[in-house]
DRENDO-1510 file (C-alpha; in Angstrom, 1 decimal, always signed):
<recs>
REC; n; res; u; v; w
REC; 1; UNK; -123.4; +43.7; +129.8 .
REC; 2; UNK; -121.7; +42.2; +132.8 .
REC; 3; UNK; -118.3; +40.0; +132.4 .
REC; 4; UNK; -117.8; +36.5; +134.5 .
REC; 5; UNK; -114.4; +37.1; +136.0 .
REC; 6; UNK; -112.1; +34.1; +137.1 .
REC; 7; UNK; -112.2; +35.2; +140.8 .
REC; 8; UNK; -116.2; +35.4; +140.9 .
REC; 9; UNK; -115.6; +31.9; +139.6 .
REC; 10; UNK; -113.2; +31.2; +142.2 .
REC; 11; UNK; -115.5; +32.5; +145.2 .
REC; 12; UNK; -118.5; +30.3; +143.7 .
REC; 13; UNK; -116.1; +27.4; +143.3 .
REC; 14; UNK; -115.3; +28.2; +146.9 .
REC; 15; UNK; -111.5; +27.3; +145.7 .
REC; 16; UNK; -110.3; +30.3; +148.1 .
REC; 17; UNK; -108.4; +29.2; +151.2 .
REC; 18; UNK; -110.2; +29.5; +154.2 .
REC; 19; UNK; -108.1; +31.9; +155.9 .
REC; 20; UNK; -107.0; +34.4; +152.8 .
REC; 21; UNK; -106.3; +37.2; +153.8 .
REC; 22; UNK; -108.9; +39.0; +150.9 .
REC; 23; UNK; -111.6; +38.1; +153.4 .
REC; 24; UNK; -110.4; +41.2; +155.1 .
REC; 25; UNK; -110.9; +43.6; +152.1 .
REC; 26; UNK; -114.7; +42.2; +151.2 .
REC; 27; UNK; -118.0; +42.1; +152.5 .
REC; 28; UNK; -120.9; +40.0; +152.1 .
REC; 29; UNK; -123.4; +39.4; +151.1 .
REC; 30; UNK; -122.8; +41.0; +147.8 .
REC; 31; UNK; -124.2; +41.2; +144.2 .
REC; 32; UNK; -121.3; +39.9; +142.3 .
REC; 33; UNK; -119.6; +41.5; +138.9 .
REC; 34; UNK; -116.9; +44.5; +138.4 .
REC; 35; UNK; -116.6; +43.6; +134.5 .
REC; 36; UNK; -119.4; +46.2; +132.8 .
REC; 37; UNK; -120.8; +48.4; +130.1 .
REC; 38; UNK; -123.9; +50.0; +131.0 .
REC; 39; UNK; -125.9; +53.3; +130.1 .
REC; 40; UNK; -126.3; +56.1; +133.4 .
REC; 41; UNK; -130.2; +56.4; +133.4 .
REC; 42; UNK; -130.1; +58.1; +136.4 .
REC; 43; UNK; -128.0; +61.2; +138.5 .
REC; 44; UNK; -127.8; +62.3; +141.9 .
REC; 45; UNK; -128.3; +65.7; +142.5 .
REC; 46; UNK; -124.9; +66.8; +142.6 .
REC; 47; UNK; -123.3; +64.7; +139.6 .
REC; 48; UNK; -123.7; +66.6; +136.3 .
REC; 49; UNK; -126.6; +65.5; +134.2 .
REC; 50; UNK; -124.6; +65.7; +131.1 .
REC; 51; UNK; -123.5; +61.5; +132.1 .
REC; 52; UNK; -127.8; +60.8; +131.7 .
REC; 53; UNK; -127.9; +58.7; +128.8 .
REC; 54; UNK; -124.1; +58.3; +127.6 .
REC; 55; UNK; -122.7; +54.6; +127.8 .
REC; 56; UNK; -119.6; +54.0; +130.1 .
REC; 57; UNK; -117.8; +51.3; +132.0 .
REC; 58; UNK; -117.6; +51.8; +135.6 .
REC; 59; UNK; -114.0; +51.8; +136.7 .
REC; 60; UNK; -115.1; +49.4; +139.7 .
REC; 61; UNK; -112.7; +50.4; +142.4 .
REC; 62; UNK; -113.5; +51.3; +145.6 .
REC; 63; UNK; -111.1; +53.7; +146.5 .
REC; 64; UNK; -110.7; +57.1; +148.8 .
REC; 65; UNK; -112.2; +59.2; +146.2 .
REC; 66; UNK; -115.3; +57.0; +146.0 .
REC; 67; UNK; -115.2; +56.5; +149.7 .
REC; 68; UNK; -115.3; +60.1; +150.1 .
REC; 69; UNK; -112.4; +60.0; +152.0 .
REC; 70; UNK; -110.0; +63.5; +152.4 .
REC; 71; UNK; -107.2; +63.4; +152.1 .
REC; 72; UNK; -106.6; +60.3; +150.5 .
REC; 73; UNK; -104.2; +57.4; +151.5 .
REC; 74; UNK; -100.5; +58.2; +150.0 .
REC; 75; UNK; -101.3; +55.3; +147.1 .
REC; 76; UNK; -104.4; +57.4; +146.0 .
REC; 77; UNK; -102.7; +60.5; +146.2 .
REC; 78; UNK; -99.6; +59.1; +144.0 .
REC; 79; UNK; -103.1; +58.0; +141.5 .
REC; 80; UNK; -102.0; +54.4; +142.2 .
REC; 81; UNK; -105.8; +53.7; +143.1 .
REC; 82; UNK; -105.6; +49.9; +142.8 .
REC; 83; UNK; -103.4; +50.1; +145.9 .
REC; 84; UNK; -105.7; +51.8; +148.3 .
REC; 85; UNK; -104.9; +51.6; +151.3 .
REC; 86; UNK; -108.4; +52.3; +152.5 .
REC; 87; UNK; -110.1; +49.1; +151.3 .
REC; 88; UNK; -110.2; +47.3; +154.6 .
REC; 89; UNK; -112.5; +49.3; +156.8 .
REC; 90; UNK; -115.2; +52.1; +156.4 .
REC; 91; UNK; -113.5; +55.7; +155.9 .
REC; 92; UNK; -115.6; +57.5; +159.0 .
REC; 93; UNK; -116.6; +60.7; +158.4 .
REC; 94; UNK; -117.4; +61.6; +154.6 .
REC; 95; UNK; -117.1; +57.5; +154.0 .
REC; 96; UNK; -119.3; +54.8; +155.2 .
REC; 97; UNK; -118.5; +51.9; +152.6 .
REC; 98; UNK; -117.8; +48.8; +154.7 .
REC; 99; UNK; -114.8; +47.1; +153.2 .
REC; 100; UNK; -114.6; +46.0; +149.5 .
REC; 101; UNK; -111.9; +46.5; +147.0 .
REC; 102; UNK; -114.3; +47.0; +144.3 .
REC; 103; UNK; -118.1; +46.9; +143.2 .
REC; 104; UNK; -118.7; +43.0; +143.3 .
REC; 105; UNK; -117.1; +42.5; +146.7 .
REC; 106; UNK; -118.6; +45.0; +148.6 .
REC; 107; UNK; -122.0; +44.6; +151.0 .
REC; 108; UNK; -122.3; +48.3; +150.3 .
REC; 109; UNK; -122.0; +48.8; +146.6 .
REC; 110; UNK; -123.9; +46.8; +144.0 .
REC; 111; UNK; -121.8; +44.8; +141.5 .
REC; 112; UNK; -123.2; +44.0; +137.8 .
REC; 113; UNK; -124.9; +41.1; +137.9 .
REC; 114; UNK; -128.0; +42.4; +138.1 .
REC; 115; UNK; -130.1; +44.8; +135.9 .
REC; 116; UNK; -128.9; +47.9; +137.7 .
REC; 117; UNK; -126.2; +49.3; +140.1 .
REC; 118; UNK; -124.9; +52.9; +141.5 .
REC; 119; UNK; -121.5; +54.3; +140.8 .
REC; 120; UNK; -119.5; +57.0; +142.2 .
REC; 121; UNK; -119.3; +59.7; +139.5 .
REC; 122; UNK; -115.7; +59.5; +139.6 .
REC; 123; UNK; -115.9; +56.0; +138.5 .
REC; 124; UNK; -117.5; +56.8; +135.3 .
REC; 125; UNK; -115.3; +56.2; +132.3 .
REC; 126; UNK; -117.3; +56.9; +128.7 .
REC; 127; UNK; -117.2; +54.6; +125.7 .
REC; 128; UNK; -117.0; +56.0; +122.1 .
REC; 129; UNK; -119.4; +54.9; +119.8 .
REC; 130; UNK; -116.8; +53.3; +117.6 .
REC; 131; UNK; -116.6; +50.7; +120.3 .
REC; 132; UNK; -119.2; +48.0; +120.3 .
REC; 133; UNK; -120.6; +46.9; +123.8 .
REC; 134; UNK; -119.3; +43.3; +122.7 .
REC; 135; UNK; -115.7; +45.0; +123.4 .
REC; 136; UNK; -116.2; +47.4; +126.0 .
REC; 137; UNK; -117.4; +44.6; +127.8 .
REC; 138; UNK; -113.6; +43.2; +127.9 .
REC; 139; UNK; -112.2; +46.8; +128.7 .
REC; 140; UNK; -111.6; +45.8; +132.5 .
REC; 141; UNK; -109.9; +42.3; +132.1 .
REC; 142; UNK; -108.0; +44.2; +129.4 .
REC; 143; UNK; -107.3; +47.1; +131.8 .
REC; 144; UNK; -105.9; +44.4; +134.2 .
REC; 145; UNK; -103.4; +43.0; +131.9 .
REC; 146; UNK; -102.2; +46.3; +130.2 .
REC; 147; UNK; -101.5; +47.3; +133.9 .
REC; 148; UNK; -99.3; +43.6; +134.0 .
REC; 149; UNK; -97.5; +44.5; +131.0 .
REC; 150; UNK; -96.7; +48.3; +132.0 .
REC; 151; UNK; -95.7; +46.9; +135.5 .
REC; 152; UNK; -92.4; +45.4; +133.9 .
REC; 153; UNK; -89.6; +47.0; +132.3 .
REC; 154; UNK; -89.5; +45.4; +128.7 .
REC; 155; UNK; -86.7; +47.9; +127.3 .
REC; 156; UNK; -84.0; +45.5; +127.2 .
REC; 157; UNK; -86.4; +42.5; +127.2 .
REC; 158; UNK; -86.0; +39.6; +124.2 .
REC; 159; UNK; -88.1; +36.5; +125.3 .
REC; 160; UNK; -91.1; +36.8; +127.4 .
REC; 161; UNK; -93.5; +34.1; +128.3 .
REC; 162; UNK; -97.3; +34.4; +129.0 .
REC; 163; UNK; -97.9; +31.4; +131.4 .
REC; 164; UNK; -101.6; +30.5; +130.6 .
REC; 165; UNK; -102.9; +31.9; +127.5 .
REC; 166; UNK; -106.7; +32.8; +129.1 .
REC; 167; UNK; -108.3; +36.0; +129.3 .
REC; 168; UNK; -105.3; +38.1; +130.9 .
REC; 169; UNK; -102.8; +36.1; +129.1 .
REC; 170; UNK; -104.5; +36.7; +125.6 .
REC; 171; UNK; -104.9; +40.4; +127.1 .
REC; 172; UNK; -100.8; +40.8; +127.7 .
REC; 173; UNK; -100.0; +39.2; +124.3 .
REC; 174; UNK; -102.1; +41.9; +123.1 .
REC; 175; UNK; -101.4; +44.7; +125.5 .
REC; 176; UNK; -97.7; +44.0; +125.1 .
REC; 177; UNK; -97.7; +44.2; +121.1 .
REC; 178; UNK; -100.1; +47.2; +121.1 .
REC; 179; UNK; -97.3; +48.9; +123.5 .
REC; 180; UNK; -94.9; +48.8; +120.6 .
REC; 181; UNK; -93.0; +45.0; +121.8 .
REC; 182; UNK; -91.6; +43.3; +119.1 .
REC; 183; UNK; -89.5; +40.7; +120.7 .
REC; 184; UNK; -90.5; +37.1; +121.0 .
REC; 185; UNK; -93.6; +36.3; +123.3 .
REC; 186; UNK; -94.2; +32.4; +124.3 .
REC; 187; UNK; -97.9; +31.3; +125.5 .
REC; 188; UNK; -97.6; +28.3; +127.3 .
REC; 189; UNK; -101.0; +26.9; +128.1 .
REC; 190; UNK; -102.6; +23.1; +127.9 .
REC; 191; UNK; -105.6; +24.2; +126.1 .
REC; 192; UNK; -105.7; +23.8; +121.8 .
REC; 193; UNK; -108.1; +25.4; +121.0 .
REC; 194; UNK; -106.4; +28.9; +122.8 .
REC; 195; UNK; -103.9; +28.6; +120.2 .
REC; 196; UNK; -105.5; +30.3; +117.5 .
REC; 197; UNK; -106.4; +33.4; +119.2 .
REC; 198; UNK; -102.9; +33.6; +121.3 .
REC; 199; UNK; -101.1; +33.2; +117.7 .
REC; 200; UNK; -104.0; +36.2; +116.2 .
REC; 201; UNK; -102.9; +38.2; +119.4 .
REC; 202; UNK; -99.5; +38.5; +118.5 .
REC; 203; UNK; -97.8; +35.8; +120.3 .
REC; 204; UNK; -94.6; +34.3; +118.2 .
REC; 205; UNK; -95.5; +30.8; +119.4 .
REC; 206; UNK; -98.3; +28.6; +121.4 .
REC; 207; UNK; -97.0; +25.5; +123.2 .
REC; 208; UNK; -98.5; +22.9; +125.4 .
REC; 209; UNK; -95.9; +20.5; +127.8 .
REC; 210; UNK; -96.4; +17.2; +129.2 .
REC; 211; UNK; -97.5; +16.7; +132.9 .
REC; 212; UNK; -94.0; +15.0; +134.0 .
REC; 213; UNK; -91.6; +17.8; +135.7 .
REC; 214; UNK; -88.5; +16.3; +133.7 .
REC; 215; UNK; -89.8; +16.6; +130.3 .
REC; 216; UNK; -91.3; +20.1; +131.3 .
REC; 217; UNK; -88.2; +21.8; +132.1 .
REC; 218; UNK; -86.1; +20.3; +128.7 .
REC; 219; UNK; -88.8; +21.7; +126.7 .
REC; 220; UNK; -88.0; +25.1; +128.4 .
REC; 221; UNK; -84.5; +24.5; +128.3 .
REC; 222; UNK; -84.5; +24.0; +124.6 .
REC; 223; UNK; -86.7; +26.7; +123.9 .
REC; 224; UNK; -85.1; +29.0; +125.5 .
REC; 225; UNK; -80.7; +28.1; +125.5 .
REC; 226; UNK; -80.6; +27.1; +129.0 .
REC; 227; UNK; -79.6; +24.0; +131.0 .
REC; 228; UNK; -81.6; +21.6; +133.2 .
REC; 229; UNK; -80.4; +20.6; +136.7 .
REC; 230; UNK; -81.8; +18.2; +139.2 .
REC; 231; UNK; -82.0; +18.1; +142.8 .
REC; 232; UNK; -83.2; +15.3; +144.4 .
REC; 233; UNK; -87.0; +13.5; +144.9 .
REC; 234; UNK; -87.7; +15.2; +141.4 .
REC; 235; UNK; -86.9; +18.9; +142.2 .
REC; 236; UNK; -85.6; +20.5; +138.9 .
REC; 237; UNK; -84.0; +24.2; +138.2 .
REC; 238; UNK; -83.1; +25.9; +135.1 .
REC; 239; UNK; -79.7; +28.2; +134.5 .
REC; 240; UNK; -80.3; +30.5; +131.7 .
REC; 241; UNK; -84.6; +30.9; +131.1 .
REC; 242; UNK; -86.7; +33.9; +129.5 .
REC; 243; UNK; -85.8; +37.3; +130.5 .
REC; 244; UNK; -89.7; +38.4; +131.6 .
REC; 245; UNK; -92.4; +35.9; +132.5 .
REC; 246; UNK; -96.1; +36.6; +133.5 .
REC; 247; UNK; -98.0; +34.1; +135.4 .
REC; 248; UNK; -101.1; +34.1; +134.7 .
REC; 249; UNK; -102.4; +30.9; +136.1 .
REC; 250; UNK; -101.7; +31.6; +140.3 .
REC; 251; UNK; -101.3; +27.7; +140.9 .
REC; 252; UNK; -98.6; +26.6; +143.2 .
REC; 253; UNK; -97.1; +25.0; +139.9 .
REC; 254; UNK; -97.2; +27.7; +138.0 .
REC; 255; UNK; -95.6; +30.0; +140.4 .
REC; 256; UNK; -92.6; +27.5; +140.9 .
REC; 257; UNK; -92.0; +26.9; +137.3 .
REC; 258; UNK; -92.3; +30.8; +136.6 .
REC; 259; UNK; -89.1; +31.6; +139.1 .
REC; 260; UNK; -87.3; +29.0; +137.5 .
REC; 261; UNK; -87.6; +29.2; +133.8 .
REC; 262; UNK; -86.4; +32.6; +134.1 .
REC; 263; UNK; -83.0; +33.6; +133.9 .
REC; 264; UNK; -80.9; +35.1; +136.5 .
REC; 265; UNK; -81.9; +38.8; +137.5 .
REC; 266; UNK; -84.6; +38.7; +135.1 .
REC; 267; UNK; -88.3; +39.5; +135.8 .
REC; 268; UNK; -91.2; +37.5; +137.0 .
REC; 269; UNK; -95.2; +39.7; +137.1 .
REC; 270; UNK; -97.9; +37.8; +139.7 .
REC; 271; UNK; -101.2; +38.5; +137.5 .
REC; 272; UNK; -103.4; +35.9; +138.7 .
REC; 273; UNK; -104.7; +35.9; +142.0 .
REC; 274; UNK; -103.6; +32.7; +143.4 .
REC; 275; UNK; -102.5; +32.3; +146.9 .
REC; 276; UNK; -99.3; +30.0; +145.8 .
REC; 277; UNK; -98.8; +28.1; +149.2 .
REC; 278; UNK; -95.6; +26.0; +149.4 .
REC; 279; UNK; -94.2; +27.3; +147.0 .
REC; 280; UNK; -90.3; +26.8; +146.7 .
REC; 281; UNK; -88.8; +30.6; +146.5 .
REC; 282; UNK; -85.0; +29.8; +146.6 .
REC; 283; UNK; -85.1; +30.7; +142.4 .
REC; 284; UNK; -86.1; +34.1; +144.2 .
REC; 285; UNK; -82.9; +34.9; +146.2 .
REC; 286; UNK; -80.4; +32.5; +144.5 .
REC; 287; UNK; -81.1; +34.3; +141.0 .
REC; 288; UNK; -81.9; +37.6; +142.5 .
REC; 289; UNK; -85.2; +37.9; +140.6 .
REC; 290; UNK; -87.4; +40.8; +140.2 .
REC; 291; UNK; -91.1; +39.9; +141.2 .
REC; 292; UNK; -93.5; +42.2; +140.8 .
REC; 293; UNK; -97.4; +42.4; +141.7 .
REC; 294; UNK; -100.0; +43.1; +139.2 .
REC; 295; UNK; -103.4; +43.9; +140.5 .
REC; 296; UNK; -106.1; +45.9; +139.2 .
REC; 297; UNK; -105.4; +48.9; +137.6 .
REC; 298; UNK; -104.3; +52.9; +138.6 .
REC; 299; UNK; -103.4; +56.0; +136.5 .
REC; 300; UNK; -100.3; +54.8; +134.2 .
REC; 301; UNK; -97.5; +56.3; +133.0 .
REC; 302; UNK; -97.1; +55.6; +129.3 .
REC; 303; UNK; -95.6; +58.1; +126.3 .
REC; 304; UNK; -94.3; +60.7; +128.9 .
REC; 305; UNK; -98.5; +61.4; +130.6 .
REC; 306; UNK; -100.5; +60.1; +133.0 .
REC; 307; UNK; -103.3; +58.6; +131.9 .
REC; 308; UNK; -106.1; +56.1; +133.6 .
REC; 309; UNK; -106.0; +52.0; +132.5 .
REC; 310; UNK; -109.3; +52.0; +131.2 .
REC; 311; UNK; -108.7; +55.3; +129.4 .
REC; 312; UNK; -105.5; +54.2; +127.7 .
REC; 313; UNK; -107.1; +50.9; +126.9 .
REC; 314; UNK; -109.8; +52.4; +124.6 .
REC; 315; UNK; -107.5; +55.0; +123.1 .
REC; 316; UNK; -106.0; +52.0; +122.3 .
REC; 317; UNK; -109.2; +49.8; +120.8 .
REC; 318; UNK; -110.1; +52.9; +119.1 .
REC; 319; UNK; -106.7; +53.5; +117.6 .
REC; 320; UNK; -106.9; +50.2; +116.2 .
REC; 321; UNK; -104.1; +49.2; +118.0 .
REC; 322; UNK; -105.2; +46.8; +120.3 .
REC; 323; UNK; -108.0; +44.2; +119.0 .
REC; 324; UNK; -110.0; +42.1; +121.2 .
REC; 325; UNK; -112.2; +40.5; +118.4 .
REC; 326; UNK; -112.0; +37.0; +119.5 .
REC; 327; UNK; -112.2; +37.2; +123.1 .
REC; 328; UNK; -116.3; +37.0; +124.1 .
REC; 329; UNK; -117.4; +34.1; +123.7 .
REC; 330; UNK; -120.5; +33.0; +125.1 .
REC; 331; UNK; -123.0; +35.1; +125.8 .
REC; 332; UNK; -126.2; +34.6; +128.5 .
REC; 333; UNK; -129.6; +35.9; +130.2 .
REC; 334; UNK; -129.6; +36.4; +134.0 .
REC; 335; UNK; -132.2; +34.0; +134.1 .
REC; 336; UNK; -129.4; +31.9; +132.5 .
REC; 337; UNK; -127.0; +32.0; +135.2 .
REC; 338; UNK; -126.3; +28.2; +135.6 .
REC; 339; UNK; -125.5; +28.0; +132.4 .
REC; 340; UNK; -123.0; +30.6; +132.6 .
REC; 341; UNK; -121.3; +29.6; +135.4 .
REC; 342; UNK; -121.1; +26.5; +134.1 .
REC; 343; UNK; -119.5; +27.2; +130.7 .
REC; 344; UNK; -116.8; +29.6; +132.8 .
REC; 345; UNK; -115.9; +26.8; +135.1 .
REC; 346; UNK; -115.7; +24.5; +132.8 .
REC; 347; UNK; -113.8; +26.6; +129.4 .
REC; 348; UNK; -112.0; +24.0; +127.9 .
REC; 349; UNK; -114.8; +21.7; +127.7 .
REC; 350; UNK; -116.8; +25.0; +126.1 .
REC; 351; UNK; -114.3; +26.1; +124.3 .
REC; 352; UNK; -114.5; +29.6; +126.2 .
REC; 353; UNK; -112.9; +32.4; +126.6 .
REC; 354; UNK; -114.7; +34.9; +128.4 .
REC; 355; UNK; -118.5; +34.8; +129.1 .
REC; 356; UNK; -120.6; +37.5; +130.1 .
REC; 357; UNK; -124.2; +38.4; +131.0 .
REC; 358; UNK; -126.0; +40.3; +128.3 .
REC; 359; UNK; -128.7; +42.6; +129.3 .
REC; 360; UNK; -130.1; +44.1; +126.1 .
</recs>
């Protein structure tokens, strides 16, 4: 099975700016997909053929290790592997991948949308039986959000909001509760029919605001014990706010409206990949905000170990305490792919969630 992620949708769309600086870290042209669960039916001649036959998801990051490059950058080294620093150029030597930050966006390494693809043994992560392909499948846009969640520091955290309640947002609601949170979590999103599922995931309330900025920010205000104050031509701040927020959305409004509904010297995560141009940063420096990155995922630090995302994500599935039961929601053939593109461009008329390829 291959999932649809929101930036294969975006590159479709063509909704990336023309002169983002990702085009430096990917090559075309490309067989799209990173999201996976697939079976190895084949080995190279130095990988162990112990992997023939097991099921796994490929941890699709193109790092030094799969580059084959010795020593590795100081990000590798340190296991944060989602922060290569190798991604923008073919390693020389051991390495000739030509740039790519992961299978999917990478003229040299195949991605999932198609019937079969090569991995790096190193990128092999294997999947207990307990866990049905339907949920392995969401192991990676999971991964990302656990990596979100254990990006901030939620020990003297009461209110956090989830700033668009899709597939990473669902994911942190349930990443964050599975991580032992018990404080209040917010999902703000304009979609209904996400309600169920964000409430299901843990989240103490679902909420949807009105498009005008005034009405917007009392609604926060009132939610969260803070105080509204206008500028001028319609520019609004809040004092007070929620102590941790996650965007989740990457739109220059979302972005904004994060910094300021949270409260001075709290924490703000980037988790969605938006480019955020003009966006007003004085919350940034007048409230001394933290604002932290989220991208991809690494070898966490969690209960005193290091441990991979992907690998503390299904300890956690398995363990029952992370759920992702209502997430896939439409399934389709390759030959399909219209279709599916469709229904993921278009969720809220669908009612999707995430949509995936099925191969079986």
């Amino acid at each position: 099975m291959a999932g649809i992620c929101g930036t294969d949708l975006s590159l479709l769309a063509q909704k990336q700016p023309v002169d983002s600086i990702l085009q430096a870290f990917s090559t075309t042209p490309t067989i799209l997909g990173h999201e996976n669960v697939a079976v190895v039916e084949e080995v190279g001649p130095a990988v162990d053929p112990s992997w023939l036959g097991r099921r796994v998801c490929i941890e699709p990051t193109l790092c030094c290790a799969v580059r084959g490059i010795d020593p590795p950058c100081p990000r590798c080294a340190a296991g944060e592997f989602g922060a290569c620093e190798r991604f923008a150029a073919p390693a020389g030597g051991g390495g000739d991948l030509p740039a790519g930050t992961s299978i999917g966006y990478c003229s040299g390494a195949g991605g999932a949308f198609a019937e079969s693809m090569i991995a790096h043994a190193s990128q092999l992560v294997p999947v207990p039986d307990s866990i049905a392909d339907e949920h392995a499948i969401l192991i990676d846009p999971v991964a990302c959000s656990l990596h979100a969640a254990l990006r901030a520091d939620i020990s003297d955290v009461q209110t956090v909001l989830i700033y668009g309640a899709g597939v990473l947002g669902l994911g942190l609601i349930a990443s964050l509760r599975a991580l032992g949170y018990a404080g209040r979590i917010d999902a703000l999103d304009h979609a209904e029919y996400l309600a169920e599922p964000a409430r299901q995931f843990g989240a103490s309330d679902f909420f949807r605001l009105p498009a005008r900025s005034a009405e917007r920010f009392a609604d926060i205000a009132g939610r969260t014990g803070g105080s509204v104050q206008r500028a001028r031509f319609g520019n609004y701040m809040l004092s007070g706010g929620y102590d941790l927020v996650f965007d989740c959305v990457g739109s220059r409004r979302s972005i904004e409206e994060s910094f300021k509904w949270t409260r001075s010297r709290g924490q703000v995560v980037m988790v969605a990949t938006g480019s955020g141009r003009g966006v007003d940063l004085t919350p940034v420096w007048f409230t001394e905000l933290t604002v932290l990155g989220a991208y991809g995922r690494q070898r966490e630090t969690h209960a005193g170990r290091r441990i991979g995302t992907y690998q503390l994500v299904i300890e956690l599935m398995a363990s029952g305490k992370l759920s992702v039961q209502p997430m896939l929601t439409h399934t389709f053939g390759l030959g399909e792919y219209r279709r599916a593109f469709e229904t993921g461009m278009n969720k809220a008329r669908h009612q999707a969630i995430k949509v995936a390829f099925d191969f079986r």
